[in-house]
Every structure is written in structure tokens, then in C-alpha cells.
C-alpha positions as CSV (number, residue, x, y, z in Angstrom):
1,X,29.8,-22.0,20.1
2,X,31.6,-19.0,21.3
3,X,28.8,-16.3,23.0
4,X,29.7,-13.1,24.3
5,X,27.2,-12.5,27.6
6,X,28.6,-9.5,28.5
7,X,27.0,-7.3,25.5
8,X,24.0,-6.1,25.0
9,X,22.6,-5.5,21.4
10,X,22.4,-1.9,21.4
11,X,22.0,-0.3,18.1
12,X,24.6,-0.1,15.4
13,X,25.3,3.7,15.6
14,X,26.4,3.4,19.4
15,X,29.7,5.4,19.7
16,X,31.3,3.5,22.7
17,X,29.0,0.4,23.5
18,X,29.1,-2.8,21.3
19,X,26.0,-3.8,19.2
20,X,25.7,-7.9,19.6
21,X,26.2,-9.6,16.1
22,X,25.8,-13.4,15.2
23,X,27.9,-14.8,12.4
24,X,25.6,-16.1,9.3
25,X,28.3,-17.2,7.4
26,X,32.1,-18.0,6.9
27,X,33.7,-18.1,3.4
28,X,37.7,-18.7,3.4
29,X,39.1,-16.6,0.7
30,X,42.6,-17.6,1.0
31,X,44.8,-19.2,3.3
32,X,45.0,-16.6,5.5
33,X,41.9,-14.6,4.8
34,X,38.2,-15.1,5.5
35,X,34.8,-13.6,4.9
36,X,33.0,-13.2,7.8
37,X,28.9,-12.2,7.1
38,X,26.9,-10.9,10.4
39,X,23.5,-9.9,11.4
40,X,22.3,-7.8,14.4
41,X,21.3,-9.6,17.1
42,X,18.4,-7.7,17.6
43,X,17.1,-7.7,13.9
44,X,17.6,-4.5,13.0
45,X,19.2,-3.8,9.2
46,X,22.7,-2.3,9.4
47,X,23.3,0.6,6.6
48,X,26.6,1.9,5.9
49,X,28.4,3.6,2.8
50,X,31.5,1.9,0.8
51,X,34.4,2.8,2.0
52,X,33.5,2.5,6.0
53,X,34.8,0.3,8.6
54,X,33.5,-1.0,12.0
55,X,34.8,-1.9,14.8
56,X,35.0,-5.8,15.7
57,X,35.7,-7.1,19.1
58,X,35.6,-10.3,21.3
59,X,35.7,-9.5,25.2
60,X,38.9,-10.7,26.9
61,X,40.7,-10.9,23.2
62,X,40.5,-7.2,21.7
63,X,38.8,-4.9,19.1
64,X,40.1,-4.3,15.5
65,X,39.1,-2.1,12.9
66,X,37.9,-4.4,9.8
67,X,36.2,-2.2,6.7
68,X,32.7,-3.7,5.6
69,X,33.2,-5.6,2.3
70,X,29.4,-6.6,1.2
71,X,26.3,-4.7,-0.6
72,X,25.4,-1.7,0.9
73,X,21.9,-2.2,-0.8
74,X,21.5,-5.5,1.4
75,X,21.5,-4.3,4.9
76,X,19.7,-7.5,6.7
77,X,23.0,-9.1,6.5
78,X,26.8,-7.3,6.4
79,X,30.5,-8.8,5.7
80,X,33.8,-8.2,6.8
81,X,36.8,-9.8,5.0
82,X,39.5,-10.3,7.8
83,X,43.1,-11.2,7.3
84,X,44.7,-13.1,9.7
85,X,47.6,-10.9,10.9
86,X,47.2,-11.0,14.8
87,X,46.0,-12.1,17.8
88,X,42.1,-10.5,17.2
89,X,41.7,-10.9,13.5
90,X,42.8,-14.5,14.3
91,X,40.2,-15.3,16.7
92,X,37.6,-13.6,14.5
93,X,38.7,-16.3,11.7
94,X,38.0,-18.9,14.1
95,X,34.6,-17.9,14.9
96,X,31.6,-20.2,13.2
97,X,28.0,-19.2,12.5
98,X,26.1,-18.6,15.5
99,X,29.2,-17.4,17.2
100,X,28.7,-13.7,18.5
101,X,31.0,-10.7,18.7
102,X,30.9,-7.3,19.2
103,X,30.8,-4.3,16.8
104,X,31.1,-0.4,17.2
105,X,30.5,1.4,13.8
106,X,30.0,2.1,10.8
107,X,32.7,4.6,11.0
108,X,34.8,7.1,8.6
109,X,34.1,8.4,4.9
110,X,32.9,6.5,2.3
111,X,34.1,6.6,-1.3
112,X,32.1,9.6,-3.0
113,X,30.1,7.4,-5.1
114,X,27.2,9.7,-5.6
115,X,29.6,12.6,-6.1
116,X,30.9,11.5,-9.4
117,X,27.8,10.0,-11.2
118,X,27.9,10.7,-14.7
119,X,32.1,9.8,-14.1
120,X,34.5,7.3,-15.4
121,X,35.7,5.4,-12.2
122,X,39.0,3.4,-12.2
123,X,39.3,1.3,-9.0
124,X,42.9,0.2,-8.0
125,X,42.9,-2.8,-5.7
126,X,46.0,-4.8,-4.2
127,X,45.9,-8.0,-1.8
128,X,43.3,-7.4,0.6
129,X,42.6,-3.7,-0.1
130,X,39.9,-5.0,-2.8
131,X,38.0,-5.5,0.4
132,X,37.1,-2.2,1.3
133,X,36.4,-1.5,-2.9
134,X,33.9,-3.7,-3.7
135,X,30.9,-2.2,-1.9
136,X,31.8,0.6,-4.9
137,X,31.5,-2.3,-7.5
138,X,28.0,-3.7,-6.0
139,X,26.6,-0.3,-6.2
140,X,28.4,0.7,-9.1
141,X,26.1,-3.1,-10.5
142,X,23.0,-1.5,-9.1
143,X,23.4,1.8,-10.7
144,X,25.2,1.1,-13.7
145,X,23.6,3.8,-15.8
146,X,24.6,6.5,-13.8
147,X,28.2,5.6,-14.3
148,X,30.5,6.1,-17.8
149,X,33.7,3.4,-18.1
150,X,34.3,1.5,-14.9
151,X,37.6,-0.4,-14.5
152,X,39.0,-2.7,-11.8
153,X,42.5,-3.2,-11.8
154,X,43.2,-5.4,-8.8
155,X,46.7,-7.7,-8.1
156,X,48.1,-9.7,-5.6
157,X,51.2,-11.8,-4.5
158,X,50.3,-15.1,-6.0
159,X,46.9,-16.2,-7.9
160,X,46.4,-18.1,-4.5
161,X,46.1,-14.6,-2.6
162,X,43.6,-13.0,-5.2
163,X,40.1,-12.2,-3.2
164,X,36.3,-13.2,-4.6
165,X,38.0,-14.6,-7.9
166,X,34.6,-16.8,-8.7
167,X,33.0,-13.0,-8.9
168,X,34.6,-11.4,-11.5
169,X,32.7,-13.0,-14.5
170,X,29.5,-11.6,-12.8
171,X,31.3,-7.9,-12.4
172,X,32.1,-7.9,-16.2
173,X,28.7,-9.0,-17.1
174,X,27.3,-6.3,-15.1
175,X,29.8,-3.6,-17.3
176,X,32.7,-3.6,-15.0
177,X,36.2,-4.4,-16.8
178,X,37.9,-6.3,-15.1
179,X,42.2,-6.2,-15.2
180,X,44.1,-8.8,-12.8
181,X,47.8,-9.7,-12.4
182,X,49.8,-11.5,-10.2
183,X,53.7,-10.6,-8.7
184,X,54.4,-14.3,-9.3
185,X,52.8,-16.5,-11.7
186,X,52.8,-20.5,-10.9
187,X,52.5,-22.9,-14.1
188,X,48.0,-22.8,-14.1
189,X,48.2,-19.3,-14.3
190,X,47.2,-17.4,-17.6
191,X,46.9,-13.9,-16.7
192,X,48.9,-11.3,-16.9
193,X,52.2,-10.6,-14.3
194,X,53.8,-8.0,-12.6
195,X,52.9,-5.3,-10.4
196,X,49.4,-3.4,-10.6
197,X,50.4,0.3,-11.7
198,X,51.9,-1.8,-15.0
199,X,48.2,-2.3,-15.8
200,X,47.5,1.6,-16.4
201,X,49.9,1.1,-19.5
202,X,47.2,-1.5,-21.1
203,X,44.3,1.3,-21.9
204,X,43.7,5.1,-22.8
205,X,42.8,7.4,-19.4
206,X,39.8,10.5,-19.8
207,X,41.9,12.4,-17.5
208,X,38.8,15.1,-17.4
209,X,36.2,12.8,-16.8
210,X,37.7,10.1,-14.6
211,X,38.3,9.5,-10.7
212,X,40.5,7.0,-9.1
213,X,39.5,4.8,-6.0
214,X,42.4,2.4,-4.4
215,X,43.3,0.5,-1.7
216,X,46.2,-1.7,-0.9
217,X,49.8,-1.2,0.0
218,X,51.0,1.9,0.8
219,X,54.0,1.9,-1.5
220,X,51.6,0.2,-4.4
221,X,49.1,3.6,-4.1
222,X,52.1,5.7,-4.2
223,X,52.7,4.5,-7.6
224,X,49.1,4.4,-8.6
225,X,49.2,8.2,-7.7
226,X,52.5,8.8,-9.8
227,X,50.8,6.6,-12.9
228,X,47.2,8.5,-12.6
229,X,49.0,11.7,-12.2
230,X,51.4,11.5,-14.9
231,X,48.3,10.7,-17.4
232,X,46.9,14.1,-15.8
233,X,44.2,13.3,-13.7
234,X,43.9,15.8,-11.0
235,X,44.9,15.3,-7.5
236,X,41.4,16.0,-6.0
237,X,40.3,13.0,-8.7
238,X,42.4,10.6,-6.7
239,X,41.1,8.6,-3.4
240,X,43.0,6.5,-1.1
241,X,41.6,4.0,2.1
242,X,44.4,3.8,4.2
243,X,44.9,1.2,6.9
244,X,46.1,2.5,10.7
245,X,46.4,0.9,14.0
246,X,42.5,2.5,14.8
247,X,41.8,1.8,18.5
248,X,38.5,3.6,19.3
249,X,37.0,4.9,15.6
250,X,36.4,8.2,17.3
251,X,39.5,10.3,17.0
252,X,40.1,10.5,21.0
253,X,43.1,7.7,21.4
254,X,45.6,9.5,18.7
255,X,46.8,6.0,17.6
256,X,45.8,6.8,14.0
257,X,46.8,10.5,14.1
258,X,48.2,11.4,10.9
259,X,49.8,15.1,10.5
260,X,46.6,16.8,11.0
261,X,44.2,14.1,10.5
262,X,42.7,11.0,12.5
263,X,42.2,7.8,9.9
264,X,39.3,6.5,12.4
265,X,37.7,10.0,11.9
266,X,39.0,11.7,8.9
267,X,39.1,9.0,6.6
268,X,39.5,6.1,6.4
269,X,38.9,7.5,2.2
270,X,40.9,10.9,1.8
271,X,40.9,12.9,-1.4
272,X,45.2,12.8,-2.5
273,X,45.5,16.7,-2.3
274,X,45.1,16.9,1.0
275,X,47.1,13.7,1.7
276,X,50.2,15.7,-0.2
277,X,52.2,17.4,1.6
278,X,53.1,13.7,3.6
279,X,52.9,11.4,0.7
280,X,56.4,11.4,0.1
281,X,58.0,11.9,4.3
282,X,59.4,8.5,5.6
283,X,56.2,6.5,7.4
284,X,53.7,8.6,6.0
């Protein structure tokens, strides 16, 4: 069992000092990416919004930036889905309930869920940015009458790289429609294939009346931006997470500094418009 003595659990909110969390449970998604669901050490239930992100670290290893990917309506318990890309996210893999780590947070803006009830909401999802979504689609589940059409349109590499595939009969029972392809299709795979913005060509848009969530690959939620925008749905309708190198969540390091804006602090969920003006400059 790997303990972390040197933290004390502090509460959740703390700025700078780590609260202690205990893993409950580790779910593999994929062959690089695993679900990772925590509880405070000290019993108290952790709320955040959908959209945020804490910050996870293990003494003498680092901290990372991991967005929360559970129900925000089921606070006893929280999850983080963590790709392996580096030495911290691989440790945090490694870890096995009972293990304990560190975490700073929740920080940055949520999705405006509550802001567009009575909306049509089109979520765009690709690899592991369906991570940071579906807190939108559980509440979206446990208010469904306060929303119009909701669509998911979520892709990845391979069918092997797809995210929480044994969930998506449960989302479209609960009024959610569900729309998944695949770069690269092997022989078991039925669905459709090809990149994600192809998928906005399969159904009709209420440009008045709808707002568009994504997450993924930069260059994927460029063309998301250039499909929603050409079936007229207005820049301050579109929201993208994006993903930085976040080192202390509170906009005082700079490592996430983007033109005017820290990602730890002013997102990590901007509205496009005022993303514009670097959307299209070279490592935007």
C-alpha cells in the first residue's frame, strides 16, 4: 500500500495545502487510461461543478492537473480518469484502493449547465476529452426536463481507445443520443468511421436554441468550431475545456498563461468569442 504521511487532510477548498484522499476504486478504461474514484480522508463530501479539475499529487513524484469525471450529485465519493502520458499520471495508475494521494481543488469554470436550461446541448467529445464531459451528461440524466435535444457525439482512435463504452445504453435510455465513430475501424467494429466533426453532417442543428460543449484535441475543436459555426450557431453558444501544462491551479506560476488568460484560473471551460482572436495563431 502506498501512504503519503506527510499530508494532512485538510479540507478540499485549501488553496496551497493538499487534502488526504484514499482510492475506493480503480476501473481500467483502456490500455493506457484508468478511472481512479477517491474519498476524503476525513469524511467530508467533496462538491464541484462539471467542467473543473483538481489538482492530484504524490510527494516525491509530482502534482498534475486531472479534471473530475464522476456525478457531481454524488459527492461522498469523486473520480478522475487519468491517461498515462508521464511520469505522475503513471504513478497515479499504479495506485490501488487504500492507496492515498494528495489533492488541491476543485479548480476553474465549469460548463454553464444551469445557464442554458430550457437549451438544446450538443456535446463534442474526442479520446479522453469525454472525461471532463460527462459530469454534463449525469446532470444533464438528473435534470432531464429542464433540458430540450441532447446529443453526444464522441470519437476516438480505435474502438479500443473509446471511454465508459458499457454506459452509453444507460445515457440513451435516460434521453441522451448518443453518436460514436472511430478513425480506424478493426473487423468487430459496426459503427460508423471517420473523424468526429463528420458526425455534425448526420442531423439538423437549432442554431437559435442550441449550445455546444467539447473537449478533445485541439485541432479536432478547431473543426467542431468551423462545423457549429458554419450551421450558424453563435460564437458565445460555443465552449471549449482546454488542456495546459497547469502547475499550481491558481494563476501565480504562468505555465498555463494563454494571451490574456490563465487555463488554471480562467478556464479550464472558455466561451469561443473570447478564445478568437488566438484560435487560428500557431500554438494557440
Amino acid at each position: 500500500m502506498t501512504t503519503v504521511p506527510s499530508l494532512s487532510p485538510t479540507h478540499p477548498h485549501t488553496l496551497l495545502a493538499p487534502a488526504l484522499a484514499e482510492v475506493v476504486a480503480v476501473r481500467p478504461e483502456t490500455g493506457d487510461t484508468t478511472s481512479l474514484t477517491l474519498r476524503l480522508v476525513d469524511g467530508a463530501p467533496f462538491a464541484f461543478q462539471p467542467g473543473q479539475f483538481n489538482m492530484l499529487s504524490l510527494p516525491g513524484v509530482g502534482e498534475a492537473a486531472i479534471s473530475l469525471s464522476s456525478n457531481p450529485e454524488e459527492p461522498q465519493t469523486f473520480t478522475h480518469t487519468i491517461r498515462a502520458v508521464g511520469t505522475v499520471t503513471r504513478r497515479l495508475v499504479s495506485l490501488r484502493p487504500g492507496d492515498r494521494l494528495g489533492i488541491r481543488g476543485p479548480f476553474g469554470t465549469p460548463w454553464p449547465v444551469e445557464a442554458f436550461r430550457g437549451q438544446n446541448i450538443l456535446l463534442v467529445a474526442g479520446g479522453i476529452g469525454l472525461a471532463p464531459l460527462r459530469p454534463v451528461i449525469y446532470h444533464v440524466l438528473h435534470h432531464r426536463q429542464d433540458y430540450g435535444e441532447v446529443i453526444l457525439l464522441y470519437g476516438a482512435r480505435t474502438s479500443t481507445d473509446l471511454l465508459y463504452t458499457e454506459e452509453y445504453l444507460r445515457w440513451e435510455e435516460g434521453g441522451i443520443r448518443v453518436m460514436v465513430t472511430v478513425d480506424r475501424a478493426d473487423r468487430d467494429w459496426k459503427g460508423a468511421v471517420g473523424v468526429v466533426p463528420l458526425l455534425f453532417y448526420q442531423f439538423r442543428v437549432d442554431a437559435a436554441h442550441t449550445v455546444v460543449f467539447t473537449c478533445g484535441p485541439e485541432i479536432m475543436m478547431r473543426f467542431v468550431v468551423y462545423e457549429a459555426m458554419a450551421r450558424r450557431i453563435p460564437s458565445e453558444r460555443l465552449y471549449l475545456s482546454l488542456e495546459r501544462n497547469m502547475k499550481c491551479g491558481q494563476a501565480l506560476c504562468g505555465h498555463c498563461q494563454l494571451g490574456p488568460y490563465f487555463v488554471c484560473r480562467d478556464g479550464p471551460v472558455f466561451r469561443f468569442d473570447r478564445l478568437e482572436p488566438y484560435f487560428n495563431v500557431e500554438h494557440w
